[in-house]
C-alpha positions as CSV (number, residue, x, y, z in Angstrom):
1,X,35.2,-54.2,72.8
2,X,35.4,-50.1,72.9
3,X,33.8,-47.8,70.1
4,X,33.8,-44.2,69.8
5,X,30.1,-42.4,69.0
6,X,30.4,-39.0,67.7
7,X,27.3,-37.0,66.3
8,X,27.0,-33.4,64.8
9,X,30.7,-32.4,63.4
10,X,29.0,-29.8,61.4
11,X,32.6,-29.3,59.4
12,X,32.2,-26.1,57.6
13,X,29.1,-24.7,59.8
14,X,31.3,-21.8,61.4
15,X,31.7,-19.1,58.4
16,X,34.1,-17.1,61.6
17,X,37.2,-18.1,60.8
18,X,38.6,-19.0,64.1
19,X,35.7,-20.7,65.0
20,X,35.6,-22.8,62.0
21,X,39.6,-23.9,62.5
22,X,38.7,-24.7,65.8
23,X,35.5,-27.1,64.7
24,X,37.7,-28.9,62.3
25,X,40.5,-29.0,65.2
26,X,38.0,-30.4,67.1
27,X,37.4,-33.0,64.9
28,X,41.0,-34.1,64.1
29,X,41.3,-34.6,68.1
30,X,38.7,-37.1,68.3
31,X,40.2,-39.3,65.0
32,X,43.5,-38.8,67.2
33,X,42.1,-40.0,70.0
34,X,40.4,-43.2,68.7
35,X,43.8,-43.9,66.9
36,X,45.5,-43.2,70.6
37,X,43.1,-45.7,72.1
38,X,43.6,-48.2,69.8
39,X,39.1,-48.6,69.2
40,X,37.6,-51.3,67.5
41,X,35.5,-48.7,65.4
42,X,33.8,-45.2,64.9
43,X,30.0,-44.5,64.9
44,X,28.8,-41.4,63.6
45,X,25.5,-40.4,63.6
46,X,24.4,-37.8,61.1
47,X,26.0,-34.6,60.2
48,X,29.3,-35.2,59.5
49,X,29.3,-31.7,57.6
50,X,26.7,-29.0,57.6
51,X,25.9,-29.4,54.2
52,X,25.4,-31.9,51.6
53,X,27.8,-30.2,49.5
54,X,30.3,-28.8,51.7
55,X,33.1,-26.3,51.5
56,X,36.9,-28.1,49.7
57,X,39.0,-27.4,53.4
58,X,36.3,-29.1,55.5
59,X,36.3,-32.5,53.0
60,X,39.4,-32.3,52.9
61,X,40.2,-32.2,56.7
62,X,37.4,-35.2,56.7
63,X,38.9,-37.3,54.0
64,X,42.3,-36.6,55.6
65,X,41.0,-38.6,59.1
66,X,38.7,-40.7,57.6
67,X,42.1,-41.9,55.8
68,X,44.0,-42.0,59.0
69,X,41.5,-44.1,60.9
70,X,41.1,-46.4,57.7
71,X,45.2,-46.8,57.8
72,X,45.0,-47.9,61.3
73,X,42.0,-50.8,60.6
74,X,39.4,-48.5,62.4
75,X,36.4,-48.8,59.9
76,X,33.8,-46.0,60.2
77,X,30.0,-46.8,60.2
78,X,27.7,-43.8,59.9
79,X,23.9,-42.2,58.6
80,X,22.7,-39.6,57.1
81,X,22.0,-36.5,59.1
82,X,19.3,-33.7,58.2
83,X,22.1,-31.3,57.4
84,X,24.2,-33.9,55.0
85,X,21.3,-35.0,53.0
86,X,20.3,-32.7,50.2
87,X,16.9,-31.9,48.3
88,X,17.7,-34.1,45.7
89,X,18.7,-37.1,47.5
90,X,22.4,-36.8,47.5
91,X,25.0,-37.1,49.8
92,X,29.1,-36.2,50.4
93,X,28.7,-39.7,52.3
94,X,27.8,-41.8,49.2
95,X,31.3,-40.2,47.6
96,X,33.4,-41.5,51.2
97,X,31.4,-45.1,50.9
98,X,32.9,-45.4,47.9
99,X,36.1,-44.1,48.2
100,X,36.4,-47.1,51.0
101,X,36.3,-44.8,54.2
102,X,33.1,-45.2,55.8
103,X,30.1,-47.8,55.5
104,X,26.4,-46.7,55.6
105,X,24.6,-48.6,57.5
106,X,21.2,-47.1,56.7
107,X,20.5,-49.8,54.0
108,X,17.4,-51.7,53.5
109,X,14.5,-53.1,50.8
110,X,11.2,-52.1,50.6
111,X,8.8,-55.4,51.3
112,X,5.1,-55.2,50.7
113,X,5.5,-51.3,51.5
114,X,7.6,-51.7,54.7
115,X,10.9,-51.0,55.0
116,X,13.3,-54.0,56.3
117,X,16.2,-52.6,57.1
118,X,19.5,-54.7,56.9
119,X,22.9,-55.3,59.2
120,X,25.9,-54.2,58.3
121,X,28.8,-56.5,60.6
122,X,32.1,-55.3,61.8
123,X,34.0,-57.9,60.7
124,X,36.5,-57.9,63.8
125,X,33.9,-57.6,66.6
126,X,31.2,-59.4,64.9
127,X,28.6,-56.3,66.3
128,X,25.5,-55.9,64.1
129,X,25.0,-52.5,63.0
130,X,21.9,-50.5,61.2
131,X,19.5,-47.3,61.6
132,X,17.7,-44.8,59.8
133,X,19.0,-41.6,58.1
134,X,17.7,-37.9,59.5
135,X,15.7,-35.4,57.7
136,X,14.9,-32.2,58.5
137,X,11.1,-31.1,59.3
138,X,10.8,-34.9,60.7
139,X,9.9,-36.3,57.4
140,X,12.2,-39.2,58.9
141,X,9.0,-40.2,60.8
142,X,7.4,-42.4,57.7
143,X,10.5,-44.5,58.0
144,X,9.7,-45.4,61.4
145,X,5.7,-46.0,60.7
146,X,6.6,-48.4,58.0
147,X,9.6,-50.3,60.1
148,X,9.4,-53.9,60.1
149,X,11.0,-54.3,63.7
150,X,10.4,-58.0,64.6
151,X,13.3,-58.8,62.6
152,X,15.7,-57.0,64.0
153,X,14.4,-57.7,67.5
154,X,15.0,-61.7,67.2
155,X,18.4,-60.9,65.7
156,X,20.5,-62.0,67.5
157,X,24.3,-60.6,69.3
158,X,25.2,-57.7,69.7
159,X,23.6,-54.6,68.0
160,X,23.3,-50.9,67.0
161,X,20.6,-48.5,66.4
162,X,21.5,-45.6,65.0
163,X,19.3,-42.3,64.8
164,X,19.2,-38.9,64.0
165,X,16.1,-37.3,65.7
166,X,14.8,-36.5,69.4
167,X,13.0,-38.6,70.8
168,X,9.7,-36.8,72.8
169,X,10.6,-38.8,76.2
170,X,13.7,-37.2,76.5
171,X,13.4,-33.5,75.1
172,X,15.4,-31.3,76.8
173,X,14.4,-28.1,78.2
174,X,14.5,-25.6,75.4
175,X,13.5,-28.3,73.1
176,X,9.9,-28.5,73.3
177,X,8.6,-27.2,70.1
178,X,11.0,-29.3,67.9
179,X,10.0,-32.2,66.1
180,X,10.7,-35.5,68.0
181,X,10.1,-39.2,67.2
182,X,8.8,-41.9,70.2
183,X,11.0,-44.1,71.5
184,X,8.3,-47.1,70.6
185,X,9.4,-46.6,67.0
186,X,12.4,-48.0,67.5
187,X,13.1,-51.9,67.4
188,X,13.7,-53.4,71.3
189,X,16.5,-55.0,72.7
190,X,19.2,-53.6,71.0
191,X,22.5,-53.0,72.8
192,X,23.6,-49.7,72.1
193,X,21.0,-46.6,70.5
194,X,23.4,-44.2,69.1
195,X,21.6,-40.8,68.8
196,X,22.6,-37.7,66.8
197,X,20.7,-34.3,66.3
198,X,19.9,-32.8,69.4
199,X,23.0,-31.4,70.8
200,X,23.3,-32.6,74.5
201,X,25.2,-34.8,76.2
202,X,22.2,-37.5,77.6
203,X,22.6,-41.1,78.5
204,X,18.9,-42.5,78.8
205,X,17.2,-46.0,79.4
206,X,13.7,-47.1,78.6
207,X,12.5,-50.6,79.5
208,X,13.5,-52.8,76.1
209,X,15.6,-49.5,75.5
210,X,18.9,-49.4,76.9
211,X,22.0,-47.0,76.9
212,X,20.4,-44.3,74.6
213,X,23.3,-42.1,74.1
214,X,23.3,-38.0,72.6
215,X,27.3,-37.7,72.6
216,X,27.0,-33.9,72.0
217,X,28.2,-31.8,69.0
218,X,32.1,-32.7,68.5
219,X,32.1,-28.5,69.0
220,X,29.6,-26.4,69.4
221,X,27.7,-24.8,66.1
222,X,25.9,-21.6,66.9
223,X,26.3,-18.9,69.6
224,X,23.7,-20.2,71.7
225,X,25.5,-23.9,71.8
226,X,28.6,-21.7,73.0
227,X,26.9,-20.2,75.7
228,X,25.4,-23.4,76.8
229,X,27.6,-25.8,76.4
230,X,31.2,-24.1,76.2
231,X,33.0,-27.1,74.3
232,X,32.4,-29.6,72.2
233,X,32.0,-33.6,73.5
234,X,31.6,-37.5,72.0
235,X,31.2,-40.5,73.5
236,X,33.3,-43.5,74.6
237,X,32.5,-46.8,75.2
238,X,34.1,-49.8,76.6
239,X,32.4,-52.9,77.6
240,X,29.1,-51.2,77.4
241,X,30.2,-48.6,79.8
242,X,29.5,-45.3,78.4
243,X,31.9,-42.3,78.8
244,X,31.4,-38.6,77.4
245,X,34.7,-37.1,76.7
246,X,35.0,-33.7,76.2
247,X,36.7,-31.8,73.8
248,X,38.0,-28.5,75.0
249,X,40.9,-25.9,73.4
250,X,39.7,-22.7,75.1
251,X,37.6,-21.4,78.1
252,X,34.1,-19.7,77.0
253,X,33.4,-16.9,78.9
254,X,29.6,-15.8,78.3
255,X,28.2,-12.4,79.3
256,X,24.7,-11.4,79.0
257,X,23.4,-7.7,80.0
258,X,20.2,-7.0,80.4
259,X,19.7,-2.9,78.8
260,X,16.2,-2.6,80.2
261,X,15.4,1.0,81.1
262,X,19.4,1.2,81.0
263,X,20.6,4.4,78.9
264,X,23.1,3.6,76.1
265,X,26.4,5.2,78.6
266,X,25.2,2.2,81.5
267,X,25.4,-0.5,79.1
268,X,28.6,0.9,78.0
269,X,30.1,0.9,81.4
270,X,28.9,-2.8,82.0
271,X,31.0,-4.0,78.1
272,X,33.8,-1.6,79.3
273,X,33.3,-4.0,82.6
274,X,34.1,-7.1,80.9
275,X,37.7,-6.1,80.4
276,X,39.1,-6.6,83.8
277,X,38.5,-9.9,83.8
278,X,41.4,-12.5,82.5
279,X,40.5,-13.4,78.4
280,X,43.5,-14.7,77.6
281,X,43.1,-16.8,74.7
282,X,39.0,-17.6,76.0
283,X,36.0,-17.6,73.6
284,X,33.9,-14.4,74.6
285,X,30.3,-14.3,73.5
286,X,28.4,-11.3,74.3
287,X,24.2,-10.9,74.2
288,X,22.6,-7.8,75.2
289,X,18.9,-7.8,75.2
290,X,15.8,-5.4,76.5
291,X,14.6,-1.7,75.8
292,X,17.5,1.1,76.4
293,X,15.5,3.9,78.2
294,X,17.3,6.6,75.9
295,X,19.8,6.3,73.2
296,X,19.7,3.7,69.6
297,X,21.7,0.3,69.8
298,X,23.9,2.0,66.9
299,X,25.1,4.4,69.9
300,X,27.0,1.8,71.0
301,X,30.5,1.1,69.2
302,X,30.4,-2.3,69.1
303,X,34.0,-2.8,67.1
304,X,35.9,-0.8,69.8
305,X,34.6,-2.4,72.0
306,X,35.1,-5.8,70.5
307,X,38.5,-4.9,69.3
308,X,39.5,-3.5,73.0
309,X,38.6,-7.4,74.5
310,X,40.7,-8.6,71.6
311,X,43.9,-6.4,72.8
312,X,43.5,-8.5,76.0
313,X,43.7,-11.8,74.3
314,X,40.9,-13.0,74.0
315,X,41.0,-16.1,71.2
316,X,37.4,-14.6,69.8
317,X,34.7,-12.3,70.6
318,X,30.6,-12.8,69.5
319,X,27.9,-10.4,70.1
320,X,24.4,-11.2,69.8
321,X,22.2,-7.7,69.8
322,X,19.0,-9.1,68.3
323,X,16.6,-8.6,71.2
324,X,18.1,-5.1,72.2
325,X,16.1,-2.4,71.3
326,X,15.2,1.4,71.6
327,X,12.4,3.4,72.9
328,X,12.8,5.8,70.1
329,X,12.1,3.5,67.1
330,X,9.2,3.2,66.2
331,X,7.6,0.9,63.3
332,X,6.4,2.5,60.3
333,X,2.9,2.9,60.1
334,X,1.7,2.9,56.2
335,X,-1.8,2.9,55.2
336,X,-1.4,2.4,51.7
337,X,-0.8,-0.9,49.9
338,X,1.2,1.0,47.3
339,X,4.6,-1.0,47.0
340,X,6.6,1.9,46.2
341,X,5.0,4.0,48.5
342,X,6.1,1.2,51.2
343,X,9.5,1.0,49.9
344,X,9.9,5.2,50.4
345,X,8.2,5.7,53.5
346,X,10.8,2.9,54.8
347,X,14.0,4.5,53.2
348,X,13.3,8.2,54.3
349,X,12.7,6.8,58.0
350,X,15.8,5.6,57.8
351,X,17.3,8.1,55.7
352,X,16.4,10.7,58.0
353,X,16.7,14.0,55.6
354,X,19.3,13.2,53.5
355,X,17.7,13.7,50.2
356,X,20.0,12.5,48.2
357,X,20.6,9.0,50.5
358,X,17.4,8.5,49.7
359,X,17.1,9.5,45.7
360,X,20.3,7.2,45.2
361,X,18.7,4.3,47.3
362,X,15.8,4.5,45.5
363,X,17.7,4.7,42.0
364,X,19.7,1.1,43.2
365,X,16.5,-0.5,44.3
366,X,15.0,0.2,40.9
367,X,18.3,-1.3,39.3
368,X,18.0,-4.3,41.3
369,X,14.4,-5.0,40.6
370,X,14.8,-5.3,36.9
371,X,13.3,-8.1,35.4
372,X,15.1,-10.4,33.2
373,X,13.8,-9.9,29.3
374,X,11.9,-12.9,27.1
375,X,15.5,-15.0,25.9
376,X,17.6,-13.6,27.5
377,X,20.3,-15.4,29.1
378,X,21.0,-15.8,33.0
379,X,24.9,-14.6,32.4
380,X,23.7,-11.7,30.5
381,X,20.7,-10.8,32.5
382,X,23.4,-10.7,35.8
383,X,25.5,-8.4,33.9
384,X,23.3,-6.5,32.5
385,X,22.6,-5.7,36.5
386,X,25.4,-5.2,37.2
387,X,26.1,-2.7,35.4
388,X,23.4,-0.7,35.7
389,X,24.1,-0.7,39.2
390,X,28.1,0.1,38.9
391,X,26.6,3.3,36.4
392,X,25.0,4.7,39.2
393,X,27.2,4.3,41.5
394,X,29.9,5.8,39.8
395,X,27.7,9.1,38.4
């Protein structure tokens, strides 16, 4: 028997548009791949996109694998993650279930207020699968309190779990103030506990808890994952032995300068540093952080500089600058509790003394902050706005 686990595609999370490419490029490889290797099937386990109502190239990049795998008998078995499930309770998933591309497997019946949760069976390998969707803020946690798990334990054959949650045993460092589930929520003596959520790469064992698996995001979904974790990864298993297989187009190269008691020329020198090194066609993220000893963060000409590590190749370039900071600013002080007062003391400070900067900034903040009259209509109220706004602007 071999499977493919995946967890956290996040298709459509990247708004860069090289970076979101590359997640969906990502994602085709690892259909490819389970088509290459001939699998028996395809778990994933929550977040399949980054929203429950995502973007028309990432469903369409989905639907077009999803369709692939379903042409070559691969069926897909999945959950809910905390970024696919809406508010209101509905899913993109529901829409693939139907369209014959994917089976949930987090099904179940309410009995005497406890929720018995039901298998779904792979008809070719005869492997029992079920588990519980993700929600965000761990309001997933009642579903595990009212889990009847003697069922599932006597079951027998091979079976499943799937999850979306950390679990508190195995919190990674970093992770210690995010929500986690225990492990003793879970039913015992399953085969296989496919995780989704955190994004590492972890295979753990508890007593009555074997081969919990955290295949990784299929490609990394923030700057920080970047840093960390440079590519994106799933998991592979064959005959219960587990396998994380990465998922790698480009090198990441990450830089971090520390601008403590630095002036704004020093940290220059260190960015204009980065250029002698080889970027050809490698992600670059960039974080500065700390206190410049002279000089404003603004000093620094970030797009010339970004744009000068593009000319040497470089596939992409981030910067993160939100923990560098100046001596010179300063936060406003305001006594009163005067709203406007607030709002003016806030523009001329950073208006410096251009009067007119701030008279017009004022005049647009006014626009904006126009309530909408007693019957009137959304449309009209917006355009109504609007053109306030576009009279000012072109007085």
């Amino acid at each position: 028997m071999k499977f493919a686990h995946m967890a956290d595609c996040h298709l459509g999370g990247w708004r860069e548009p090289k970076l979101k490419e590359l997640n969906n490029k990502s994602f085709c490889y690892v259909i490819d791949y389970c088509v290459k290797e001939k699998i028996d099937f395809v778990l994933i386990a929550g977040d399949l996109f980054n929203t429950a109502l995502p973007d028309m190239e990432s469903l369409q990049v989905c639907i077009k694998q999803l369709k692939k795998l379903k042409d070559n008998n691969i069926p897909v078995y999945f959950i809910a993650g905390s970024h696919d499930f809406s508010p209101s309770g509905k899913t993109m998933l529901s829409i693939i279930e139907d369209a014959g591309l994917g089976f949930n497997v987090a099904k179940g019946e309410v009995v005497e207020n406890k929720l018995k949760l039901k298998f779904t069976i792979d008809e070719k390998t005869k492997v029992k699968i079920t588990g519980i969707i993700g929600k965000r803020g761990g309001l997933d946690v009642q579903y595990y309190q009212e889990l009847l798990r003697e069922d599932l334990e006597k079951e027998e054959g091979y079976k499943i779990f799937m999850f979306h949650c950390a679990l508190n045993e195995f919190k990674p460092k970093g992770f210690e103030n995010i929500e986690g589930m225990n492990v003793s929520y879970f039913p015992k003596f399953f085969d296989y506990y496919a995780g989704g959520h955190v994004h590492v790469l972890q295979k753990n064992s508890l007593e009555a808890y074997p081969n919990i698996i955290y295949p990784g995001p299929v490609f990394p979904n923030s700057f920080s994952e970047l840093e960390k974790l440079k590519h994106g990864s799933f998991a592979m298993v064959e005959n219960n032995e587990v396998k994380h297989i990465p998922v790698k187009f480009h090198e990441t190269l990450s830089y971090r300068i520390d601008c403590d008691n630095k002036s704004v020329e020093q940290v220059k020198q260190e960015l204009k540093e980065i250029t002698n090194t080889d970027l050809s066609d490698c992600i670059v993220t960039i974080k500065l952080k700390g206190t410049l000893s002279s000089g404003k963060p603004s000093d620094i000409n970030f797009t010339e500089i970004m744009n000068n590590l593009l000319e040497k190749k470089a596939f992409v370039v981030l910067k993160n600058t939100s923990q560098l900071q100046s001596k010179d600013f300063e936060e406003i002080k305001i006594k009163s509790e005067n709203v406007e007062d607030v709002e003016s003391a806030v523009i001329k400070e950073h208006l410096d003394q251009q009067a007119f900067g701030q008279e017009f900034t004022q005049k647009i903040m006014q626009a904006l902050s126009t309530e909408k009259q007693e019957g009137e209509k959304s449309a009209d109220f917006e355009k109504r706005v609007i053109e306030d706004v576009e009279k000012m602007i072109n007085n």
